[in-house]
C-alpha positions as CSV (number, residue, x, y, z in Angstrom):
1,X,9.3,26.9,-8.8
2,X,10.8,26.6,-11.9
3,X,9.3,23.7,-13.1
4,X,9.0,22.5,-16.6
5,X,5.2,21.5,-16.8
6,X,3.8,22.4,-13.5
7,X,3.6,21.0,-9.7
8,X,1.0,18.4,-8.2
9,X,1.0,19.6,-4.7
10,X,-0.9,17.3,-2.1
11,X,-1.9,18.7,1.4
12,X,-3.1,16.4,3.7
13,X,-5.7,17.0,6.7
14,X,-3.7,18.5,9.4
15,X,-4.6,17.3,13.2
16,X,-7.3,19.4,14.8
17,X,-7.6,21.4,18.1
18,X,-11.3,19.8,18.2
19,X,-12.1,15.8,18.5
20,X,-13.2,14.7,15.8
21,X,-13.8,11.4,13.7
22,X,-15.0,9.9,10.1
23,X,-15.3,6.8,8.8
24,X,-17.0,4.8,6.2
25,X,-17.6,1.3,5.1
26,X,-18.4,0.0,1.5
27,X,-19.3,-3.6,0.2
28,X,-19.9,-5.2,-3.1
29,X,-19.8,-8.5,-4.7
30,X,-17.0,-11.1,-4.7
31,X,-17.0,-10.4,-1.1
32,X,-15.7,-7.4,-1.3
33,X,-15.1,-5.0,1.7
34,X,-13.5,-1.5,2.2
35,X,-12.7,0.0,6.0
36,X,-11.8,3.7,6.2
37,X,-11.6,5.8,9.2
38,X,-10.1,8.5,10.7
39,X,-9.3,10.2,14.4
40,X,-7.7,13.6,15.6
41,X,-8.0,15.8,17.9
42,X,-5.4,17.5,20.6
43,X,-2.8,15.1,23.5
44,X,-3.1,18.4,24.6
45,X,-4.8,21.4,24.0
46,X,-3.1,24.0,21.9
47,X,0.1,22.7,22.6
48,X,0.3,18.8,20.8
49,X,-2.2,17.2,18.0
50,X,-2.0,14.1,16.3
51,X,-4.5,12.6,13.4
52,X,-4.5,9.1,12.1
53,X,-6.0,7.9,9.2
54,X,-6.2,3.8,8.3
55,X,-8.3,1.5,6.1
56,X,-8.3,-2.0,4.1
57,X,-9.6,-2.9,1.2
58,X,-9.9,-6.7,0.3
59,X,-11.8,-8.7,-2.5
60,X,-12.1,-12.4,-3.2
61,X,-10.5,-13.8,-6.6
62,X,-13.0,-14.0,-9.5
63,X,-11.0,-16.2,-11.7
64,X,-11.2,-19.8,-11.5
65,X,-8.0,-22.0,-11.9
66,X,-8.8,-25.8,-11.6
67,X,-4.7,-26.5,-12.4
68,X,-3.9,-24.8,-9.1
69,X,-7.5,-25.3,-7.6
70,X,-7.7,-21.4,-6.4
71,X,-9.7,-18.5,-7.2
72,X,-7.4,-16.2,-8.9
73,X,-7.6,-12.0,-9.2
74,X,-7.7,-11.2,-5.3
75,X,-7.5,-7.8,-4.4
76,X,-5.8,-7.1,-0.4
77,X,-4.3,-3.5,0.5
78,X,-4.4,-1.9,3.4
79,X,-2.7,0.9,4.4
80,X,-2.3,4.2,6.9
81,X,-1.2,7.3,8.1
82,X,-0.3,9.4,11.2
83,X,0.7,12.6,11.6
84,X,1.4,15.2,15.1
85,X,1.7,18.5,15.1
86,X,3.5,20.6,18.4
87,X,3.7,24.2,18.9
88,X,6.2,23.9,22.1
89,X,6.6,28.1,22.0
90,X,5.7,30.6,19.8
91,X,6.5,31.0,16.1
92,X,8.2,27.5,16.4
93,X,6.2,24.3,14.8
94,X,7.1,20.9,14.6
95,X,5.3,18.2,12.8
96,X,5.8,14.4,12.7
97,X,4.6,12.3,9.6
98,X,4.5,8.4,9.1
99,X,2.7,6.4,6.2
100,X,2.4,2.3,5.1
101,X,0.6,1.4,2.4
102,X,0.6,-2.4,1.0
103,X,-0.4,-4.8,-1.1
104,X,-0.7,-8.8,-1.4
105,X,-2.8,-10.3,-4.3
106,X,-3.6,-12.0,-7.4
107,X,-4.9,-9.1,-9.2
108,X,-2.5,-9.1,-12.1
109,X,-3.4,-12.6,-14.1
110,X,-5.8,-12.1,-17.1
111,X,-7.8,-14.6,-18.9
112,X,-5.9,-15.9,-22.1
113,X,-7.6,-15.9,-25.7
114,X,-5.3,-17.8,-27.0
115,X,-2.0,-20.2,-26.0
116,X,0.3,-23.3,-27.7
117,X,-2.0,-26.3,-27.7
118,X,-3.4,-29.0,-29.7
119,X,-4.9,-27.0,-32.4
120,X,-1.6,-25.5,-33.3
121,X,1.2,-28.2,-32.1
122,X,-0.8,-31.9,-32.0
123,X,1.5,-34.0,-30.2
124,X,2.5,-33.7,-26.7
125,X,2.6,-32.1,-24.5
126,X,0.8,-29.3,-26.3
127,X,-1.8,-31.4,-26.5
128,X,-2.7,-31.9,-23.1
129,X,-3.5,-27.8,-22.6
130,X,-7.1,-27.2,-22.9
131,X,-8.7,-24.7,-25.5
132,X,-8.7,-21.1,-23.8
133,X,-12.1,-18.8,-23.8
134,X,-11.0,-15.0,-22.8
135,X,-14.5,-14.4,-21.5
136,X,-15.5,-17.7,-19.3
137,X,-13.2,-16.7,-16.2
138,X,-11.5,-19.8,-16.4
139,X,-7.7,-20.2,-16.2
140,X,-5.0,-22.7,-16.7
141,X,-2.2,-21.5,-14.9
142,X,0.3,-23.2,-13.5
143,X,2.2,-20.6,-11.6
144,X,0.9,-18.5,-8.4
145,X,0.5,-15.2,-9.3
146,X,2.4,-13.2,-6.9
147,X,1.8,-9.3,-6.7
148,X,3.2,-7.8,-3.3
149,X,4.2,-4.1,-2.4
150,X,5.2,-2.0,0.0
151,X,5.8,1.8,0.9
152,X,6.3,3.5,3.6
153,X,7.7,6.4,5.2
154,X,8.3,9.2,7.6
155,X,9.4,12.5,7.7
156,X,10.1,15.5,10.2
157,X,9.7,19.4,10.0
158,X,10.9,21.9,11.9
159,X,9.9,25.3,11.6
160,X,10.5,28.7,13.0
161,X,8.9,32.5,11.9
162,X,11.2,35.1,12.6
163,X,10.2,38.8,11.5
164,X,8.4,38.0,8.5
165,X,11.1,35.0,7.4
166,X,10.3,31.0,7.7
167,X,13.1,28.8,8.4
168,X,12.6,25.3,7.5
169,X,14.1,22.0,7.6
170,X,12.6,19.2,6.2
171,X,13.7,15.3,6.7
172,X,12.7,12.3,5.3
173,X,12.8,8.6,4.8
174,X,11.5,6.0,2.3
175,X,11.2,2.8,1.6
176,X,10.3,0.6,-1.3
177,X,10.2,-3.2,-2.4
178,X,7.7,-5.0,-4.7
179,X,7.5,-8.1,-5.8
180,X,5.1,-9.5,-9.1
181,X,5.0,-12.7,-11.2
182,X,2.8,-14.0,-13.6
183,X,2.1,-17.2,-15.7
184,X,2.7,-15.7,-19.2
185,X,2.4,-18.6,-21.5
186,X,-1.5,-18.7,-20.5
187,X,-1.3,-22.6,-20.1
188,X,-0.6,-25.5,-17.7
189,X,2.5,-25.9,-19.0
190,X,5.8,-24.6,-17.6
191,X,6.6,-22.6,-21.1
192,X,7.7,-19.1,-19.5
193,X,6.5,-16.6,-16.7
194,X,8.1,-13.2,-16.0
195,X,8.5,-11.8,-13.0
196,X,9.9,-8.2,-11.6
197,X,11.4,-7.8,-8.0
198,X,12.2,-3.8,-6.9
199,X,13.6,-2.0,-3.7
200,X,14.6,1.3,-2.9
201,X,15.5,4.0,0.3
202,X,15.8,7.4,0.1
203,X,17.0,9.5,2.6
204,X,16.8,13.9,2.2
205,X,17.4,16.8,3.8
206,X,16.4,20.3,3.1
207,X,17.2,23.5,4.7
208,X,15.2,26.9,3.0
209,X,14.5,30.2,3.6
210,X,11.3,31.6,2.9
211,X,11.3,35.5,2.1
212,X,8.1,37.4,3.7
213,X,5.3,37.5,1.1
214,X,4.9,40.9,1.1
215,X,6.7,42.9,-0.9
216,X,6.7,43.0,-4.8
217,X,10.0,40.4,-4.8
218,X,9.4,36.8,-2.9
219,X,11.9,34.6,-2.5
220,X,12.7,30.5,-1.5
């Protein structure tokens, strides 16, 4: 409420009383692969649920880079998500959530058009770089690209109905870190590369009251 230019608000599958499971599996070229799948269903019935949800995704690099003889532009996440629900007595809920989701590739280096060689500077060693073609997949870099991430977290609600009124607390954890670098001078030469390392953890808390929604006033 009160927002300046709306709310994205994502609801994930809750657990089910029923057993139930989902999956799929997709493949393409550059030996690409993607696993998704899915489980829930009650610990026991009416009482304790749980759903978990996982799946990887991974892809050879389509870039070839004779300077550091590798195939660069590989594509590895992976990633997943669980989730239990308990209604120990009535009107009172409480609901577990934990996610991961991370990354380790070479995704980020792009062919170069165009770096400092021969053609521009002819004497050494700008002479030694090869002529660059943005559309052969070839690369001269002589840096590992490096483009790692992680996220996770987990959270816990409490929640009790009392004569029309919902008291909730809320509280969570996360976690962040990421780490990227990249060959920027497009050559085999060690001119300049630029690289980013981030982390973050955030801890909340929230306590509200929800008003019943009937009534011509609502309140949070």
């Amino acid at each position: 409420k009160n927002t300046v230019a709306g709310v994205i608000n994502v609801t994930t599958e809750r657990p089910t009383n029923d057993y139930e499971a989902l999956g799929d599996i997709r493949f393409g070229n550059y030996g690409y692969y993607q696993l998704r799948g899915t489980v829930s269903g009650p610990i026991v019935d009416d009482l304790l649920q749980v759903r978990v949800t996982a799946f990887k995704q991974k892809r050879d690099g389509y870039l070839n880079d004779p300077v550091l003889d590798e195939k660069l532009g590989s594509l590895h996440k992976w990633g997943g998500r669980i989730m239990v629900v308990s209604h120990p007595v009535n009107n009172l809920t409480f609901e577990l959530r934990a996610d991961l989701n991370g990354e380790s590739n070479t995704n980020g280096q792009r062919e170069t058009i165009a770096t400092l060689n021969g053609n521009i500077a002819p004497f050494p060693p700008f002479n030694t770089v090869p002529p660059q073609n943005g559309t052969d997949r070839i690369v001269d870099v002589n840096t590992q690209p490096v483009a790692k991430r992680n996220i996770w977290g987990t959270s816990g609600k409490a929640e009790y109905l009392f004569d029309g009124y919902a008291f909730t607390s809320i509280t969570a954890w996360r976690h962040y870190n990421s780490d990227y670098n990249f060959d920027q001078d497009g050559g085999p030469l060690n001119g300049f590369e630029t690289g980013l390392q981030e982390g973050m953890d955030r801890f909340s808390q929230e306590l509200r009251i929800t008003s019943p929604s009937e009534g011509r006033l609502s309140w949070i």
